[in-house]
N, C-alpha and C positions, 0 to 999 in steps of 0.2 A: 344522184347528186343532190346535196341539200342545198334550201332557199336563200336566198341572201337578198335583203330589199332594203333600202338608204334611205332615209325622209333629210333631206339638205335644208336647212334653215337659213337665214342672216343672207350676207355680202356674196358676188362670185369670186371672195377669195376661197370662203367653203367651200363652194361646187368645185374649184379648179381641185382641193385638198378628194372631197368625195372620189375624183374619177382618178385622182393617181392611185389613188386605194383601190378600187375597181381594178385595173388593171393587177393589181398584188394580189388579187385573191382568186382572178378571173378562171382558173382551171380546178380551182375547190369546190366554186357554186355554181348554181343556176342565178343568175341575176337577174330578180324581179323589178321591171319599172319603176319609179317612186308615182304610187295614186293608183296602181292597180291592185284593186281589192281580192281578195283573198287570204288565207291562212300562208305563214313562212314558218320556216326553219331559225332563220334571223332575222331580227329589225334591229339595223342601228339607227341611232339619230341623232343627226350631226349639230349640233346647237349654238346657235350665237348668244352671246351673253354682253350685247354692249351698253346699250340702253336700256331704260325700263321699259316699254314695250318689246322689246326681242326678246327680255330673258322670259316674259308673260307668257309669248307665244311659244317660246321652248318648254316652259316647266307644261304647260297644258299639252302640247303634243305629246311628253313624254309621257303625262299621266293619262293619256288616252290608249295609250299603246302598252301602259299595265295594266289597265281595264282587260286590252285585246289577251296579255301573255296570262292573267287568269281566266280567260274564259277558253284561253287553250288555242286560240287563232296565233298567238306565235310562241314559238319554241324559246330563244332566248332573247333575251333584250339588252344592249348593249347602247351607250350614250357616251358620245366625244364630243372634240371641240371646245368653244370660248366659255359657254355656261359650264360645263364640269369643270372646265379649268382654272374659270373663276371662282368656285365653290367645292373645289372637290373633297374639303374637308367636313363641310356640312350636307351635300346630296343623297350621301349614301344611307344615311342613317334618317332622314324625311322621306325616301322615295325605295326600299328595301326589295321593289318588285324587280327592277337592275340589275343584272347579273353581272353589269360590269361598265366600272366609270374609265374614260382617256379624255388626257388633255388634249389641246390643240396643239402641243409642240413637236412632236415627234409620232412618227406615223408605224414605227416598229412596234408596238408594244401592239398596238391595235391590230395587226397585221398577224402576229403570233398568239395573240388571243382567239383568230378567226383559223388557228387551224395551220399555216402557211409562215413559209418560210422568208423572211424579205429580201429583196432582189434590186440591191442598189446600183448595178449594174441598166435595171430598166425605170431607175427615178424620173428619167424624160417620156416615159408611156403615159398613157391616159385612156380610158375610153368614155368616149365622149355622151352624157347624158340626155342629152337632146341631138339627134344626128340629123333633127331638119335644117338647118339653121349655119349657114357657110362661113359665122363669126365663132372665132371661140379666143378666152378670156386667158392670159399667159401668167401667172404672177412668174415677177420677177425675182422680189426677196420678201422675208418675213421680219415682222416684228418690226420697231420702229424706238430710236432713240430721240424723239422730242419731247416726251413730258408736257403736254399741254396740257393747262390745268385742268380743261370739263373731259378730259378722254384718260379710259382704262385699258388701253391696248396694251401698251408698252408691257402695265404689271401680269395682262391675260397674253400675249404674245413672245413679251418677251426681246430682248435686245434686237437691232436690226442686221440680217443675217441677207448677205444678196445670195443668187444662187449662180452659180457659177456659168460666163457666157458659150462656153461651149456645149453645157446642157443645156441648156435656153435655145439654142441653135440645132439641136438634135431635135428637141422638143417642135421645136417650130417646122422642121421637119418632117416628123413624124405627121403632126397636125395639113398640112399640107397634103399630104399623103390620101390625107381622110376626107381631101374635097373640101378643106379648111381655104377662105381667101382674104380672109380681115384677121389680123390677131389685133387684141385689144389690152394693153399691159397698164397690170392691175401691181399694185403694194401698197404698203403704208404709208409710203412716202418713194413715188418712184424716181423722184429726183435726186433720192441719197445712195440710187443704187452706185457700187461697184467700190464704196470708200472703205470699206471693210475686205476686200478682196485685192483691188487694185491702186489702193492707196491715192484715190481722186476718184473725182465722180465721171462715169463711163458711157451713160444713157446713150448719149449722141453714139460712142462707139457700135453700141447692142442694136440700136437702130440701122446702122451700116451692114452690122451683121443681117441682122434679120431680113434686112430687104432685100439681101443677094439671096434667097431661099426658094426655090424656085415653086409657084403657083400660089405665093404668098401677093397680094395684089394692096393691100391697107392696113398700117400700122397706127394703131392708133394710143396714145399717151391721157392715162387717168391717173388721179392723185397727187397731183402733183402739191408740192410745198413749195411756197413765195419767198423763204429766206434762202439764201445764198443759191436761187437758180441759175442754173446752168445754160447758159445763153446760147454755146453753141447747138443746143438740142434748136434752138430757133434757128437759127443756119440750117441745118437739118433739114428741119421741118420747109423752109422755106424752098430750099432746094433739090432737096430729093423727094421726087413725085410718088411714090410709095407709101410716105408720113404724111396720114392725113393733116391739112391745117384744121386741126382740131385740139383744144389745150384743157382737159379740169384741172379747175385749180383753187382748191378750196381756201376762199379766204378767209372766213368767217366773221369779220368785222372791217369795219374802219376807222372809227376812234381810235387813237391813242389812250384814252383813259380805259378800254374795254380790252385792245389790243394786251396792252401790260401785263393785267391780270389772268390774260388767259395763255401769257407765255409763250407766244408767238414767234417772237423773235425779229419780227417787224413793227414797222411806223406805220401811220397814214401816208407818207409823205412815200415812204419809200412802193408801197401796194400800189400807188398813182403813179408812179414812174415805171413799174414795171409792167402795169399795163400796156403803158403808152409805149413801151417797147416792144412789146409783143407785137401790138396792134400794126407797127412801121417797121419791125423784121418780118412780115408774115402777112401783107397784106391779103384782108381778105378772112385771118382768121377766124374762127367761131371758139368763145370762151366759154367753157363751163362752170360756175362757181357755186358754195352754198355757203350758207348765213345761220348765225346763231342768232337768236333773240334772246332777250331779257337773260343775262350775264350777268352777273354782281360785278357794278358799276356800272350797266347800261343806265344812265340817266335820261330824261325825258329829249334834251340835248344830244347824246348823244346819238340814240335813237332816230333822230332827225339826221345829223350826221350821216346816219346809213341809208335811209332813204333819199338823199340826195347824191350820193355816192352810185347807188346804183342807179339813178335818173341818169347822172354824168356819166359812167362805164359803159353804159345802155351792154350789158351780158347778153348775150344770144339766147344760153340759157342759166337757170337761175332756180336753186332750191332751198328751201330754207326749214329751219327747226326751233324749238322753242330749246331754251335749255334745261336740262337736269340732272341736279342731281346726283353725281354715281358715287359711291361709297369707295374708297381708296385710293379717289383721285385729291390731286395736289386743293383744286379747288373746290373738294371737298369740308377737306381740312383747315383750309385757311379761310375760306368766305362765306358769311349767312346767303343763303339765300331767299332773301327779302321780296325778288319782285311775284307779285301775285300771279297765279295761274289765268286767272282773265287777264291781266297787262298782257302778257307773253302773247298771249294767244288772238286779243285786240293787234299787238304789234304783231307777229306774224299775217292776220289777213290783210295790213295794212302797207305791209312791203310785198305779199305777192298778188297786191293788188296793181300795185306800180309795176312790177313783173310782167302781170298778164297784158297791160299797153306796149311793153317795149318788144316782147316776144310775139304778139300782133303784126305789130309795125314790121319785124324784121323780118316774118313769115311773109306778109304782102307783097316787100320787096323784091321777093324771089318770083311771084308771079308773072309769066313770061318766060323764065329762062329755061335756058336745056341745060343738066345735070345728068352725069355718068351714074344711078345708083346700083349697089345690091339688092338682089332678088331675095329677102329671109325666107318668104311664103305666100301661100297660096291658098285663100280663105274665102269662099261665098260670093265668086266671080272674083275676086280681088289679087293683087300682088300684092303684096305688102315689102315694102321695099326702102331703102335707109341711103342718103350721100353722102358721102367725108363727112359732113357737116350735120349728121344727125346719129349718136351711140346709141349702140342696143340696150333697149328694156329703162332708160331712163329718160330720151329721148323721143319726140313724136316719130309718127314714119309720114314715106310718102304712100296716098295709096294710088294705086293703077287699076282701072277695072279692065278688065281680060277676059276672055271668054275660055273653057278649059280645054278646049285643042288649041290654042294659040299659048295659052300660059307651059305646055308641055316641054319643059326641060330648060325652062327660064329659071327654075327656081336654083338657086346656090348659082347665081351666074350674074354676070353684067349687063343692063340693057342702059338707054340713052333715053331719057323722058324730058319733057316739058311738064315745066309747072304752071297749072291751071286756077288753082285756088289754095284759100288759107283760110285758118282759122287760127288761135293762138298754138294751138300745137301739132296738129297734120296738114299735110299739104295735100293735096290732090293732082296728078297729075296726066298725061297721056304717052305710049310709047311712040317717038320721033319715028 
């Protein structure tokens, strides 16, 4: 049986894409780890193309892996996803060691170039890439209809397409099956799921669905967009104990003069209001948010604005980026981009410098209390372990030290811990 081994780049909308594929090809290959070294049969590699640093790291991984297919360590070499599909006019003819370029929209064509035949009947399989780890990542739909000015998804993804809730329910399922206890739902925009299918937005329904699934224990809600949210997913969330109170929700600014230009579709006024509603349907909350800097229009003014904003929001947690840049976006085309690389990046340390005080303060608070967490792993005496209140892989953990006959079968499971300490981003704590 020949080799088949996946290098997954970018977002875990990828990896959710990598491992339905996996399951498509799974009785063709032998499927080798991604990082285990050796000679294959095939190396695909899956590429994000959103930013100027991802498409970096994708163009060098792939030119490392034609180094590998001339010197004979692999057989063919094949590259999908958001970089080919951003580029697939110009890749093939710069990198000619490829024996074969796919987009990120459709997964047939990749499927039957790998030999197999695809099996739309099993679009809800998966196998699962990492199988320590009792969280795994659900996208709901693909592609996204906002057009925001600094972002190229839309033209690299493509219109926004949900995926139907009775395979999302099969899916979730299946994952369950697998010793899965957290799904964590992932899209473009997960708040616009179901307006293409079910003519209104359905989240709150999917979440109904999904919690009756049995050994599904935490649902948790990423991506969200601030224009026209959907309020009962906070009813939801407030009251079916299954949905974590947990909310990302990428705002990206608070000016109005920044808002505008980057096509948002909100105010200042309006972003402040739905806070303060989250905050009082759902007390208790924990907000996810990220921030752009230096935006054509960020003024020194308005700049301030956003530092004061998240002083006032006080976010649980908080990430932020400089902005750039990307050739085919709207604010490509219409805006210079004036503000200097050191502004940007002066302002970025200077809002998650106010960050790391609030996300302090709010780790401290917790010291003392008991918390229900998962169990991810099991590392150097350690549990490594996550609450409602803390998402995988962006998120700190809690750590638990354990000795390894007492950590024995804790791991992918539930225990009840005290928090003992803090720092701004792990918590320490002991099992009750």
């Amino acid at each position: 049986m020949p080799s088949l081994q996946v290098i997954t780049l970018g977002c875990s909308k990828n990896t959710v894409d990598t491992e339905h594929l996996l399951y498509q090809v799974r009785d063709a290959y032998r499927l080798v780890p991604e990082g285990e070294a050796g000679p294959v049969d095939v190396l695909l590699i899956n590429t994000c193309g959103f930013i100027g640093d991802a498409k970096e790291q994708s163009i060098q991984t792939i030119l490392q892996a034609a180094e590998r297919r001339k010197s004979g360590d692999v057989g063919r070499l094949l590259v999908c996803g958001c970089l080919s599909q951003r580029y697939m006019a110009e890749l093939p003819g710069l990198i000619p060691e490829v024996d074969g370029w796919f987009g990120a929209r459709e997964l047939d064509p990749l499927v039957e170039a790998l030999g197999c035949r695809p099996d739309h009947g099993a679009d809800h399989r998966r196998i699962l890439t990492d199988g320590r780890h009792a969280y795994a990542y659900l996208k709901i739909s693909e592609g996204c209809d906002r057009h925001c000015s600094y972002c190229a998804i839309p033209s690299i993804r493509g219109r926004h397409r949900s995926v139907p809730m009775d395979v999302l329910v099969r899916e979730a399922e299946d994952l369950a099956a697998q010793g899965i206890r957290e799904l964590v739902l992932i899209a473009q925009d997960t708040t616009y799921y179901g307006l293409d299918l079910y003519r209104k937005r359905v989240l709150a329904d999917l979440l109904r669905r999904l919690s009756a699934v049995k050994g599904i224990e935490w649902i948790r809600i990423h991506y969200s967009y601030p224009a026209d949210f959907p309020e009962d997913v906070l009813t939801e969330m407030a009251e079916n104990p299954k949905v974590c109170r947990y909310m990302d929700i990428p705002l990206q600014h608070i000016s109005d003069r920044v808002l505008e230009p980057m096509r948002r579709h909100v105010d200042g006024a309006w972003t402040r209001n739905l806070i303060a509603r989250m905050r009082e349907k759902v007390p208790g909350v924990v907000l996810r948010t990220t921030m752009i800097v230096g935006h054509p229009g960020e003024s020194p003014h308005a700049f301030s604005q956003l530092l004061d904003f998240v002083r006032e929001a006080k976010f649980e947690r908080l990430g932020a980026f400089t902005y750039s840049e990307e050739e085919g976006t709207y604010g490509a085309a219409h805006f210079a981009d004036t503000i200097s690389p050191r502004t940007k990046k002066n302002r970025l340390d200077r809002l998650m410098e106010v960050q790391r005080g609030i996300s302090l303060a709010y780790n401290q608070s917790r010291v003392g209390t008991e918390v229900r967490v998962l169990v991810d792993d099991f590392v150097d005496g350690t549990l490594v372990c996550r609450s409602e209140f803390e998402s995988p892989e962006v998120d700190g953990e809690i750590l638990v030290p354990c000795d390894a006959a007492a950590a024995k079968g804790l791991v992918g499971g539930f225990i009840q811990v005290r928090i003992t300490g803090a720092d701004e981003y792990d918590l320490t704590a002991q099992i009750v």
